[in-house]
BAFIDO-554815 format. One line per field, with one value per atom (N, C-alpha, C): atom name; x, y, z. Coordinates in steps of 0.02 Angstrom, whole numbers. Each point is the difference from the previous one (the first is absolute). Layout:
BEGIN
atomo (CA; ...)
xx (X; ...)
yy (Y; ...)
zz (Z; ...)
This chain:
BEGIN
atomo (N; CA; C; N; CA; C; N; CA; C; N; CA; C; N; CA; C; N; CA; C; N; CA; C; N; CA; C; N; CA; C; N; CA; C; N; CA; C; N; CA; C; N; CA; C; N; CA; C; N; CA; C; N; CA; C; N; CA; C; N; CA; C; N; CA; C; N; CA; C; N; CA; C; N; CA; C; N; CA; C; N; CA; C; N; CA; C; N; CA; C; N; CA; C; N; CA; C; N; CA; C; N; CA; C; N; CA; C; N; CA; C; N; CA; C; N; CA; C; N; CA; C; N; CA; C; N; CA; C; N; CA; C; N; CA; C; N; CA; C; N; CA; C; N; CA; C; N; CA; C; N; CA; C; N; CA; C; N; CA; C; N; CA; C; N; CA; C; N; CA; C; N; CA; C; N; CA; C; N; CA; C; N; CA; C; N; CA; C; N; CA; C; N; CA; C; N; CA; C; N; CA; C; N; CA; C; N; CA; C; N; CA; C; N; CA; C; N; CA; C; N; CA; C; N; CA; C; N; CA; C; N; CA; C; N; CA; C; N; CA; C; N; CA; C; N; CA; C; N; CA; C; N; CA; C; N; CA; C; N; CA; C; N; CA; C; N; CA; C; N; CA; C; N; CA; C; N; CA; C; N; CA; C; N; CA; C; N; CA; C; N; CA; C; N; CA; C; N; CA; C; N; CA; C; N; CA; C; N; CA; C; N; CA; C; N; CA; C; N; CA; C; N; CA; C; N; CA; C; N; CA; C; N; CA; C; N; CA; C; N; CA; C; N; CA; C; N; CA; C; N; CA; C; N; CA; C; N; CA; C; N; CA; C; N; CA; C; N; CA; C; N; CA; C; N; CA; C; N; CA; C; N; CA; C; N; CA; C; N; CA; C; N; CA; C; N; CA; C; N; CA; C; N; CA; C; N; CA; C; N; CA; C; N; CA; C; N; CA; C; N; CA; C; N; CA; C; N; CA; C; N; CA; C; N; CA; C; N; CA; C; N; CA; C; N; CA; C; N; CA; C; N; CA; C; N; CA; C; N; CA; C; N; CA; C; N; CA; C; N; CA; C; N; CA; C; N; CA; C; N; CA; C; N; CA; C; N; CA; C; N; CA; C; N; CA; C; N; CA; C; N; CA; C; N; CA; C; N; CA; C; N; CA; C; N; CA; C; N; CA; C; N; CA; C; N; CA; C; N; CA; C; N; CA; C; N; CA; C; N; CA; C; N; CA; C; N; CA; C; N; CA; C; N; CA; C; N; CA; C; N; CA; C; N; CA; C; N; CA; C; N; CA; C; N; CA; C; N; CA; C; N; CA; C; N; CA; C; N; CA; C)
xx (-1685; -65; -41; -27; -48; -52; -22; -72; -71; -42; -42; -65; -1; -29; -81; -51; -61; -28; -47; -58; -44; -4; -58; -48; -78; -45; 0; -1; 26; -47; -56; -20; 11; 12; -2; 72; 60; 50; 40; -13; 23; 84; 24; 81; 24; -47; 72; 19; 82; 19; 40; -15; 35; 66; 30; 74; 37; -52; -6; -60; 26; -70; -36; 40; -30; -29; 19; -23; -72; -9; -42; -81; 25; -43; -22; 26; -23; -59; 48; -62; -28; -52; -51; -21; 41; -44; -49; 54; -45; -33; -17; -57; -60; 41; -71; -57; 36; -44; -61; 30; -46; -76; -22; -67; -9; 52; -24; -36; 9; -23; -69; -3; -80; -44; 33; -22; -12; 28; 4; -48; -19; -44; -49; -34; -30; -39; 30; -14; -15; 38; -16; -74; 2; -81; -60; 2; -38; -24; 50; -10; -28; -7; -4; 62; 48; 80; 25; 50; 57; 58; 52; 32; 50; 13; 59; -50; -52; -55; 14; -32; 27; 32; 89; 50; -19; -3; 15; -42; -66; -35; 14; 28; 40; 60; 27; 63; -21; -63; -4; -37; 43; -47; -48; -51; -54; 4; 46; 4; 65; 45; 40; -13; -32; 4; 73; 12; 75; -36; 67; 12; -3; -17; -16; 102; 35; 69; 25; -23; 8; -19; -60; -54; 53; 34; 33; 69; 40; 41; -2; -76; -2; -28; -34; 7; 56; 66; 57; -5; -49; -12; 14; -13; 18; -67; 1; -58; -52; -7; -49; -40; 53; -42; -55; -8; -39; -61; -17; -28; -67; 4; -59; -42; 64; -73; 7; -2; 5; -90; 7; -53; -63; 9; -39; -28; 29; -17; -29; 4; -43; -69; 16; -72; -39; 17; -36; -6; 5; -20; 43; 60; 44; 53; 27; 43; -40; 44; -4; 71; -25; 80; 1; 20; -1; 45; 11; 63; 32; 54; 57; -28; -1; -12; 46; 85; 67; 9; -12; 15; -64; -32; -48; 1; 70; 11; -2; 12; 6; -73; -31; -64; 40; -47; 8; -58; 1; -53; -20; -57; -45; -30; -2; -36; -72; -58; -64; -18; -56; -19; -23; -33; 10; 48; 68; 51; 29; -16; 51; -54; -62; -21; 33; -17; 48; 57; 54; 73; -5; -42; 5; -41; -27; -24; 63; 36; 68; 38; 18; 57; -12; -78; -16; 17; -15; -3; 68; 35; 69; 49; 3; 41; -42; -36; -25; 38; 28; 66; -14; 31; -18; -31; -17; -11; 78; 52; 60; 31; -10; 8; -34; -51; -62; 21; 22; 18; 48; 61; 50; -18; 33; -14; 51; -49; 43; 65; 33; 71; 48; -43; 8; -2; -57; -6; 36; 23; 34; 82; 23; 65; -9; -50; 2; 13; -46; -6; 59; 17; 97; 55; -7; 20; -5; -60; -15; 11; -12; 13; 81; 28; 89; 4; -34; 33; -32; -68; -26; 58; 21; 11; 75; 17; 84; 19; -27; 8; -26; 16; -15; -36; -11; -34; -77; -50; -46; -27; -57; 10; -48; 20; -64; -46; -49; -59; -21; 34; -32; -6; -26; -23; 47; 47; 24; -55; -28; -49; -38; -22; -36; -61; -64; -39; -22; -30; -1; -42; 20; -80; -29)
yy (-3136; -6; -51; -43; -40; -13; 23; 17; -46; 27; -48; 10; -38; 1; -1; -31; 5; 74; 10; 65; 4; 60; 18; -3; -2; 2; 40; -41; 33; 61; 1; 51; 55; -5; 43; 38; -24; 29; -35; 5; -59; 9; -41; -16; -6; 30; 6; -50; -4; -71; 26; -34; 20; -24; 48; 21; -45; -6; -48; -13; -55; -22; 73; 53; 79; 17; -9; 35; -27; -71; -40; 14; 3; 0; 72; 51; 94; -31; -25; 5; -20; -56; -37; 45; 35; 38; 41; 50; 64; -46; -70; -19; -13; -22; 8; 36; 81; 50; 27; -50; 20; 18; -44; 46; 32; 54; 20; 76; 24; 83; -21; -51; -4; -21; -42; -4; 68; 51; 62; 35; 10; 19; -21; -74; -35; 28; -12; 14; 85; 33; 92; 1; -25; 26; -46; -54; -14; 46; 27; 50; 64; -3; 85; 23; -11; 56; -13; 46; 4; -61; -29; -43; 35; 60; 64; -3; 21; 13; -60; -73; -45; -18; -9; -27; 53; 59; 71; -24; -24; -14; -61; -55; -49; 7; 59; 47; 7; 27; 31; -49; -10; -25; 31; -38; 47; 9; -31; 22; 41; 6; 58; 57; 50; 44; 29; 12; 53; 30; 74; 36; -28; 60; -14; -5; 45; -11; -82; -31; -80; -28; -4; -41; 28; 37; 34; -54; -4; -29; -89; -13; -81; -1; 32; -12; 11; 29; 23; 39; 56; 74; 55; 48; 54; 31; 26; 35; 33; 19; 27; -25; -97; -25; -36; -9; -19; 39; 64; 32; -15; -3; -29; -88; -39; -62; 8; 54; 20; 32; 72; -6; -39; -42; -50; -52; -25; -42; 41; 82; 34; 15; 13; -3; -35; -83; -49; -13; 33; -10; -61; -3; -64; 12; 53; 55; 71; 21; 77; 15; 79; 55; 6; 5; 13; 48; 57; 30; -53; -9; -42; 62; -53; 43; 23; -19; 34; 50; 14; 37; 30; 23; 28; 6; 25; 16; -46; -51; -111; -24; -17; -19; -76; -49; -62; -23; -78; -52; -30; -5; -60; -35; -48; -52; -12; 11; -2; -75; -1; -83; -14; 39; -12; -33; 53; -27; -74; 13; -62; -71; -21; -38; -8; 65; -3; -21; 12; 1; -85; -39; -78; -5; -3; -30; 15; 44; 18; -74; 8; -52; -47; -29; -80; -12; 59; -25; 0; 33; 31; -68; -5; -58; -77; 2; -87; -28; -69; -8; -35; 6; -58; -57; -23; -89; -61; 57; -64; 7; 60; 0; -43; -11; -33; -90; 21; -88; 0; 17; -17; -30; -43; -42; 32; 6; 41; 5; -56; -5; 51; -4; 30; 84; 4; 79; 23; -29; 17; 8; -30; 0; 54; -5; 82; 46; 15; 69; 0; -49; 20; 30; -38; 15; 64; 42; 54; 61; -23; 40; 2; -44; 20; 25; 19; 27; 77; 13; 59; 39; -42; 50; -20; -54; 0; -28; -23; -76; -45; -53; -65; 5; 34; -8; 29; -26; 39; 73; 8; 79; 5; 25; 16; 3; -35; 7; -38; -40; -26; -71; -56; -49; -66; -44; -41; -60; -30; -51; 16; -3; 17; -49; 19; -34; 2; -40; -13; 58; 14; 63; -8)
zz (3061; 32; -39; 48; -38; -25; -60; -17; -10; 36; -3; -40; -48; -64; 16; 25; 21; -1; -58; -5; 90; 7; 22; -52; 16; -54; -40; -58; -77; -15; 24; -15; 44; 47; 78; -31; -22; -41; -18; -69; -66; 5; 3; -23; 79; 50; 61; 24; 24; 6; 71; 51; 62; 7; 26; 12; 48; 69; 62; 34; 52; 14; 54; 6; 48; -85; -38; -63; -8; -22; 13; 38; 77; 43; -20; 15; -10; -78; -51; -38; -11; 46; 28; 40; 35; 63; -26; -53; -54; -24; -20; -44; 32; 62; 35; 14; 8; -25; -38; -44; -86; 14; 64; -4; 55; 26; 50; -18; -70; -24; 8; -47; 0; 54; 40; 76; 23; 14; 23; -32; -74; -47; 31; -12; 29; 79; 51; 57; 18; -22; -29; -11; -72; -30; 47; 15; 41; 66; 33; 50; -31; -75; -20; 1; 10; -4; -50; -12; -44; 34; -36; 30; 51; -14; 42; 66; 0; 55; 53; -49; 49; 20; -36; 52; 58; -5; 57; 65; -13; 56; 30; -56; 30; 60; -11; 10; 82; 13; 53; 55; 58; 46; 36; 13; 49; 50; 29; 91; 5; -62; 10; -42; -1; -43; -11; -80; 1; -55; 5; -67; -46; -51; -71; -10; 40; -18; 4; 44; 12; -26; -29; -54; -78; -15; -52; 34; 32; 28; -10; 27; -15; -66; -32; -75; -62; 43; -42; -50; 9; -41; 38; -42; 19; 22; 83; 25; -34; -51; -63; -33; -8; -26; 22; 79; 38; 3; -36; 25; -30; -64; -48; 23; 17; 8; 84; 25; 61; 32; -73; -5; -17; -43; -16; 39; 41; 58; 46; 20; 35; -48; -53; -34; 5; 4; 23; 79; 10; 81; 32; -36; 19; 74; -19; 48; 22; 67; 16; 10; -16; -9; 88; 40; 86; 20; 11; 29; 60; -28; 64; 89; 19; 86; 27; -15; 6; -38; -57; -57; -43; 25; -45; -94; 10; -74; -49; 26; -4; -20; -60; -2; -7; 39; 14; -23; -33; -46; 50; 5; 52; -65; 23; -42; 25; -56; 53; 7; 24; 1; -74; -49; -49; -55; 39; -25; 10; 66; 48; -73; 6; -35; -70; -24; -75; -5; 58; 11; -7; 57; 21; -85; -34; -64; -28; -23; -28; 10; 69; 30; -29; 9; -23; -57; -33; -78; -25; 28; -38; 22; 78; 33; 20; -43; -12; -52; 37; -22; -70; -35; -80; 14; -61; 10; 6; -32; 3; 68; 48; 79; 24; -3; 43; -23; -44; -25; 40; 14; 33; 65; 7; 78; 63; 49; 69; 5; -15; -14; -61; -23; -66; 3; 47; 6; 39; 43; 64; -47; -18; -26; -52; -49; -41; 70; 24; 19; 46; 42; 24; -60; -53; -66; -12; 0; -29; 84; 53; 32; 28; -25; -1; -68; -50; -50; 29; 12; 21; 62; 43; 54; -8; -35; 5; 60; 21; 58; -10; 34; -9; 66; 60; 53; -26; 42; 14; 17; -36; 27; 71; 69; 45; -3; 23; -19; -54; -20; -63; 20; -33; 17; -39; 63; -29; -41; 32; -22; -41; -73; -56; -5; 4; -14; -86; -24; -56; -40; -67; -7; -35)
């Protein structure tokens, strides 16, 4: 195998030397990361939340209410642990508990209009794209994100609904 000697940033993690150019790219991808905790930190305390609180309300759309079992499901925990920034976002008047109208036994999350605002300040802040996105030229973005959405879904096609033509961001 042929090794390819080029660091990721030495400080981001000193010595690593990629294996291949899939080795390579993944650890550019994870570097890209680097500020996404504090982004999340960031955008949390501004709303007043805990950062758990906010992905969760991020989590939930407002025109679909679900279970706290689903909101536990799209956050990849275990139903219990939803229950705490569950409450918390009802403390703030962000969410309501609703009995499901099929299932009584089923308390379902509405998102209030309170929330829904908090939710869209979340989004902005969290998915406003970097400054080295915004540098990239249309061409440029358009070929990442084919790039990244055949590595995401494991095709090289499009996904439904999604938008071939990329405008610049």
């Amino acid at each position: 195998m042929r090794r390819y000697t080029a660091p990721v940033s030495e400080e981001f993690v000193p010595g690593l030397r990629y294996r291949s150019r899939a080795h390579e790219l993944w650890a550019l991808v994870v570097e890209s990361f680097r500020g996404w905790e504090e982004r999340v930190n960031e955008a949390a305390a501004a709303a007043g939340l805990s950062p758990v609180s906010a992905w969760a309300l991020v989590q939930l759309d407002p025109d679909n209410p679900i279970a706290q079992k689903e909101l536990a499901a799209r956050l990849r925990c275990n139903p219990s642990t939803v229950v705490d920034p569950t409450d918390r976002l009802e403390d703030a008047g962000l969410v309501l508990r609703q009995a499901h109208p099929a299932d009584r036994r089923v308390n379902v999350l509405l998102v209030t209009s309170q929330g829904q605002r908090v939710r869209e300040e979340l989004i902005e802040r969290l998915f406003a794209p970097p400054e080295a996105f915004r540098q990239l030229s249309a061409t440029e973005q358009a070929r990442f994100r084919d790039a990244m959405l055949a590595a995401v879904t494991g095709s090289k096609a499009s996904l439904p609904g999604r938008r071939r033509n990329v405008r610049s961001l």
